[in-house]
N, C-alpha and C positions, 0 to 999 in steps of 0.2 A: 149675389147669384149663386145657387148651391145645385149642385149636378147630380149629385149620388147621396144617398145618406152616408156619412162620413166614419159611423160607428164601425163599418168593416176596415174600413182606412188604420181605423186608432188603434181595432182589439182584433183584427185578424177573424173573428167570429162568423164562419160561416152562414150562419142565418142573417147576417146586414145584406151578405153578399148577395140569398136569393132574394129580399127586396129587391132590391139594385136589378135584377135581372129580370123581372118580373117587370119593372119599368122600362127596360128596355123592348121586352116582350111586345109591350103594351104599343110602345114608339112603332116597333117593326111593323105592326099593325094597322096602322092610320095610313090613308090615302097618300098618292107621292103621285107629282108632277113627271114623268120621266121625258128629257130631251135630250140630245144629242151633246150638251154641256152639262151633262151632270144632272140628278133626280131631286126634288124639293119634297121632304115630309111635311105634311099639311099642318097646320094651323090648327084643325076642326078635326072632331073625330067623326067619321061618317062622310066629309063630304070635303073635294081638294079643296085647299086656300092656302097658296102662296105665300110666306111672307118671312122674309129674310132671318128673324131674329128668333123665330120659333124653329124655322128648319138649322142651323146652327145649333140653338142651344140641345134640341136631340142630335146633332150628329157628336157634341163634344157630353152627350150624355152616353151614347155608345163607344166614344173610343175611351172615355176614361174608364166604362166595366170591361171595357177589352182588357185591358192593361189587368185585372185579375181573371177573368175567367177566359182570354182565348176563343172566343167562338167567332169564329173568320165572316158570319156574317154582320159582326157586330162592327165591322173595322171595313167591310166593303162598303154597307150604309151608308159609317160616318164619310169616307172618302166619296163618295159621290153625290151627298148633300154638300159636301163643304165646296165640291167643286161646281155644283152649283150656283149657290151665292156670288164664290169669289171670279166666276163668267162672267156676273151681272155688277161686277161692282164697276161703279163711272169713274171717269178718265183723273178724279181728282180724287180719289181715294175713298169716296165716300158709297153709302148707298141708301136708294130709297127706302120708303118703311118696307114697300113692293111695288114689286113690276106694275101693277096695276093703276092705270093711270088716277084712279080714284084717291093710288095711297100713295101719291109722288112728295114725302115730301121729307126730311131729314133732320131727324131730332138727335139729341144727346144720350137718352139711357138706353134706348135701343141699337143706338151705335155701339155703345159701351158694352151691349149685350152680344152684337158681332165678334168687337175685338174679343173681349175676353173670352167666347167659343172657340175661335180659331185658335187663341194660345192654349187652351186647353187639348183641343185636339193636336196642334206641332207637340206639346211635351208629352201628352201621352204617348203615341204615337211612333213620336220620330220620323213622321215625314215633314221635309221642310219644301216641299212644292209650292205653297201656299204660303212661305216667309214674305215675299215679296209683299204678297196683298196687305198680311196685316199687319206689318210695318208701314205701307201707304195710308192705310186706313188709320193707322195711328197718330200720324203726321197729322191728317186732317182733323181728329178728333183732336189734341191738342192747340193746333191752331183755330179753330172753329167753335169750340164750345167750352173755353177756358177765358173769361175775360182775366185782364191784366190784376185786377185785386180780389180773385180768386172765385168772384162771382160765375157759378154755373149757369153758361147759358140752353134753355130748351131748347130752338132750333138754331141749324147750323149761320143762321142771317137774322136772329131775332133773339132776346133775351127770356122778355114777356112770353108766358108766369115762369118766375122763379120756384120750381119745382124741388120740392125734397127729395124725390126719386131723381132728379138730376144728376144733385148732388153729391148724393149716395152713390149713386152708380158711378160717378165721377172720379172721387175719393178711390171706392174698392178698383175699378178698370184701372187708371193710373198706378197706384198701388202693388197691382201684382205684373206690372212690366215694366217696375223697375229694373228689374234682372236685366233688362235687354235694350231699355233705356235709361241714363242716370238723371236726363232731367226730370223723369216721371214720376219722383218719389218728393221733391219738392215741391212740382204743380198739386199732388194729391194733397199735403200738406197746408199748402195756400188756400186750397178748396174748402179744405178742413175749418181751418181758421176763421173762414169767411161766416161756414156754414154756423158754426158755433154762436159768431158775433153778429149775427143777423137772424138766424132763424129756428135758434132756442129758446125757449120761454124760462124765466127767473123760476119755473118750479122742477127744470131738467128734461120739459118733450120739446120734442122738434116740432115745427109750424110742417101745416101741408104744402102749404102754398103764401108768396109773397107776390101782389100785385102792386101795379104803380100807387095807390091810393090805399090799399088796406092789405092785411093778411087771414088769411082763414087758418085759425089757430088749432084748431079741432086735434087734441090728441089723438089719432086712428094707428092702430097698432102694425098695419103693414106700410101704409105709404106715409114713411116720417121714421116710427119709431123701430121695427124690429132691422130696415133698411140702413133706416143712417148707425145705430148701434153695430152691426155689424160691420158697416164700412170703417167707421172708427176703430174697432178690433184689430183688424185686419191692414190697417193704415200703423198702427203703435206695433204690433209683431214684429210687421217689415220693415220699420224704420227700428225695432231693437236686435234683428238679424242685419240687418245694415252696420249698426254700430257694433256687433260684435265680430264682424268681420277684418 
């Protein structure tokens, strides 16, 4: 999951920064839910739609350009999208795709897309109002869509399809909480492991998809390969900043 282009991060260079802002522009722009527990940025451009993982990953898209440019609307946003979500999240940690009873139902990379918004917005940030939720929510995503031999599962009560986006979002979410939790750089590891020895092919891409009877092998360069490469990256960093600690 990638929030900002990174090239201002690395070189300081001005001009990444007004992309970056220009994105945010664009965020500030879209339709928003507003209630009484917080605002939801739409889904759709043009027209509200609700839905957990889009309104997070804009709000952890404006607090991380807050953290270089300061502009107090960028950090009010994000705090009132993310307290959105985290109203609606249920009693077990988890939440639906959306409120909307059409989209009730609870899968793995879009959870992963929760957690990893929320941590992004506490570190930027420095508000930990919203600690509680995505440590609950993390709980669940650990117990719920990590089977024991490292298999990803899709949804939170169902394995079927073994999804490359799963797993990838599995690997990188776990991955970057290890900081905050020690067992999560293990579970991303086992995930890893799995994904390698199940769902690479002998010429170096990853499968899209593994069913009980077949797999759909189709190299497709977002869902499989630029995903699982980069969770892999991003899995070997943390575990050699781990060991160098």
């Amino acid at each position: 999951m990638s929030l900002i282009p990174p090239q201002h991060e690395a070189t300081g260079a001005a001009q990444y920064l007004d992309v970056a802002r220009s994105a945010c522009r664009w965020t500030l722009g879209l339709s928003r839910e507003r209630t009484n527990s917080g605002t939801c940025l739409s889904y759709l451009a043009g027209s509200q739609s609700s839905i957990h993982n889009s309104n997070l990953l804009g709000a952890a898209l404006l607090a991380r350009v807050w953290t270089h440019s300061q502009e107090d609307e960028y950090l009010q946003v994000a705090a009132e999208a993310v307290r959105y979500s985290c109203a609606r999240q249920r009693p077990d940690g988890s939440w639906w795709y959306a409120e909307y009873p059409m989209y009730r139902w609870i899968d793995n990379f879009h959870t992963g897309y929760n957690l990893e918004s929320l941590k992004r917005y506490t570190d930027c940030t420095g508000d930990s109002t919203f600690g509680d939720a995505m440590l609950h929510g993390l709980d669940f995503y650990k117990r719920h869509f990590i089977r024991e031999d490292g298999c990803p599962r899709y949804y939170h009560n169902r394995t079927q399809p073994v999804d490359s986006q799963c797993a990838a979002q599995a690997i990188e979410t776990l991955a970057r909480f290890s900081d905050v939790d020690a067992e999560c750089l293990g579970l991303a590891g086992r995930v890893a492991s799995w994904t390698i020895a199940h769902m690479q092919d002998a010429d170096g891409h990853f499968y899209y998809r593994a069913y009980p009877v077949l797999k759909a092998k189709a190299p497709m360069l977002h869902w499989a390969q630029a995903t699982t490469y980069r969770a892999l990256s991003i899995l070997l960093a943390t575990e050699a900043r781990s060991r160098a600690i």
